[in-house]
N, C-alpha and C positions, 0 to 999 in steps of 0.2 A: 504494500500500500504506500502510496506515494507522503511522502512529508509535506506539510505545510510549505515548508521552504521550498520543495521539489517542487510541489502544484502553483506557486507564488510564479516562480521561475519561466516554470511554461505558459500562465498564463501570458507573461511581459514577452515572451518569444512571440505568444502568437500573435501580440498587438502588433508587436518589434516586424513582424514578415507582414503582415498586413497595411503595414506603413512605408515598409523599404522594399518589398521584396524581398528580403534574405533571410532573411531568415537562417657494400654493394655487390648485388649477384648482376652478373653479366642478362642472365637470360631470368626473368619473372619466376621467383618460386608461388604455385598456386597448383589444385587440386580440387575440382567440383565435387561434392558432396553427390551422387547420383538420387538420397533420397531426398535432398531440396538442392538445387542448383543454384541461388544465394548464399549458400555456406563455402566458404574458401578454407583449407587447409595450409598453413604457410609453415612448416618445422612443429613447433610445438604451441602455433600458435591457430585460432578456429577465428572466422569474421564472418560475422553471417550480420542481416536484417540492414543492409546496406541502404540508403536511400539521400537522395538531394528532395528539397521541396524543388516546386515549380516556382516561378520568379513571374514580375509582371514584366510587361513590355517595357523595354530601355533599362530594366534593373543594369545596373554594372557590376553587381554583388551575387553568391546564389550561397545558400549554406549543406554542407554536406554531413551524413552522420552512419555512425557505425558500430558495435558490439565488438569485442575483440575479449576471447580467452586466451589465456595462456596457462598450458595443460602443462609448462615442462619443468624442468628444472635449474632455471636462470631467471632475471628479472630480462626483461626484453624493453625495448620501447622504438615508440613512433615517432622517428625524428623528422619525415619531410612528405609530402605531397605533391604529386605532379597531376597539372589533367587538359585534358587536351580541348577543351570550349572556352578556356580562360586564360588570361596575363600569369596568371602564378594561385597558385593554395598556401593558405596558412592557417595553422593551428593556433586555433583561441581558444581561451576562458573565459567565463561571466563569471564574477562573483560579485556578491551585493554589497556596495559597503555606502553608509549614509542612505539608505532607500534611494542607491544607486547605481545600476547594472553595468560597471564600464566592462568592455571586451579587452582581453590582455595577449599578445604572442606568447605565446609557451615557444620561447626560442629555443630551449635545451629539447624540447620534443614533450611525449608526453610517456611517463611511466605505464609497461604493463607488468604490474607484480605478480611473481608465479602463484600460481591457485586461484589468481581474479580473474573476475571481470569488468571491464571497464567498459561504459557504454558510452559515446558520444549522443549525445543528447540534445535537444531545442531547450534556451536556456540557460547552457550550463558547458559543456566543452563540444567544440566542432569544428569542421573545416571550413574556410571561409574563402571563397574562389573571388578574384576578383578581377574585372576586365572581361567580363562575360562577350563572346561573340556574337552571343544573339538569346534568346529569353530562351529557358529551360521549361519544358513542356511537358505534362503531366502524359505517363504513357511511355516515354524515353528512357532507355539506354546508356546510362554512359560510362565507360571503363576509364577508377584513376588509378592511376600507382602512386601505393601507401609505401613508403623507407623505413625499415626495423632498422635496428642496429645489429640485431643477431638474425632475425627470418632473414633479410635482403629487402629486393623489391619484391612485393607481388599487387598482381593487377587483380581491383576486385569492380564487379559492375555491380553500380549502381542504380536503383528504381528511382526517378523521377514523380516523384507523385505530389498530391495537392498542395496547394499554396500552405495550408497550416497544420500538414501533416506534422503527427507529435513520436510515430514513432513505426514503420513498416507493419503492415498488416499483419506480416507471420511470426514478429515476435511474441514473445510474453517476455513483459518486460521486468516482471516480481522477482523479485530476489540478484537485479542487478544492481550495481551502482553507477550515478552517472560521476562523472570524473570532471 
C-alpha cells in the first residue's frame, strides 16, 4: 500500500505531466523472458514493467521509468542512458523539501543493492529525455540503453502509454520500492 508521501508524490507527477508533458559491453547484454517479453535479463540483474508516458505536442521533455532487481551477489548500479528520439537521458530524483519537489541529476548513477528492488517511478526517480524529436505516442515502441556498471549495456523496450500513466499495466507494484 502506497504511503502518504508515495500517493502525495504521484499525485504532483501527475499534475507535473499534465502541465509539461513529462512527466561497457561491446554488444547489449539482454534476454527476453519468453513468459512476458517486457522482462529483460541482464547478468544478475531482471527489468521488467518498462514504460515512457506519452508527451503533448512540442513537449521537449518525455519521462521514462522502470523496475530493476538484482538477484546477485554485488551491488550493481545504473550509471547512464542513451535513446534514440532525444538530445540525451538523465537520471533524476524528486525529493520534497519545503513543500517542494525540485528534480536532482543522480550524476554518480543510481544504486541497485543486491536482494532489491528499485522501481523508477512518477514522482520520485526517473529518466528524463530531453530534446524530444517529435511527441511520444501512446501505443509506441521504443528501445533505450540502460549503462550498469557490472550488467554493461542492455537494450530494454519501452511501452509508451498515456499521458498520466503511474505505472505499466503488468506490474504489481506492492512490495516495491521507488528509489
Amino acid at each position: 500500500m502506497p504511503t502518504h508521501k508515495t500517493k502525495r508524490a504521484l499525485l504532483k507527477s501527475g499534475i507535473l505531466a499534465l502541465f509539461f508533458g513529462a512527466a561497457g559491453l561491446s554488444m547489449p547484454a539482454m534476454a527476453q523472458s519468453p513468459e512476458h517479453p517486457a522482462t529483460v535479463h541482464a547478468g544478475d540483474l531482471t527489468l521488467k514493467g518498462a514504460f515512457i508516458r506519452a508527451t503533448l505536442p512540442r513537449s521537449p521533455t518525455g519521462a521514462a521509468y522502470v523496475t530493476i532487481t538484482n538477484d546477485g551477489s554485488t551491488d550493481d548500479r545504473l550509471m547512464s542512458v542513451t535513446t534514440p528520439v532525444g538530445d540525451r537521458a538523465v537520471l533524476h530524483e524528486m525529493v520534497e523539501e519545503n513543500d517542494i519537489m525540485p528534480m536532482r541529476t543522480l550524476s554518480d548513477g543510481l544504486s541497485i543493492p543486491v536482494g532489491e528492488t528499485v522501481s523508477l517511478v512518477p514522482g520520485v526517480t526517473h529518466i528524463m529525455i530531453y530534446g524530444l524529436d517529435a511527441p511520444l505516442v501512446m501505443g509506441q515502441t521504443i528501445d533505450l540503453s540502460l549503462t550498469f556498471e557490472t550488467a554493461g549495456d542492455v537494450i530494454v523496450s519501452f511501452d509508451v502509454l498515456k499521458l498520466n500513466a503511474l505505472s505499466h499495466p503488468d506490474m504489481d507494484t506492492e512490495g516495491q520500492r521507488g528509489n
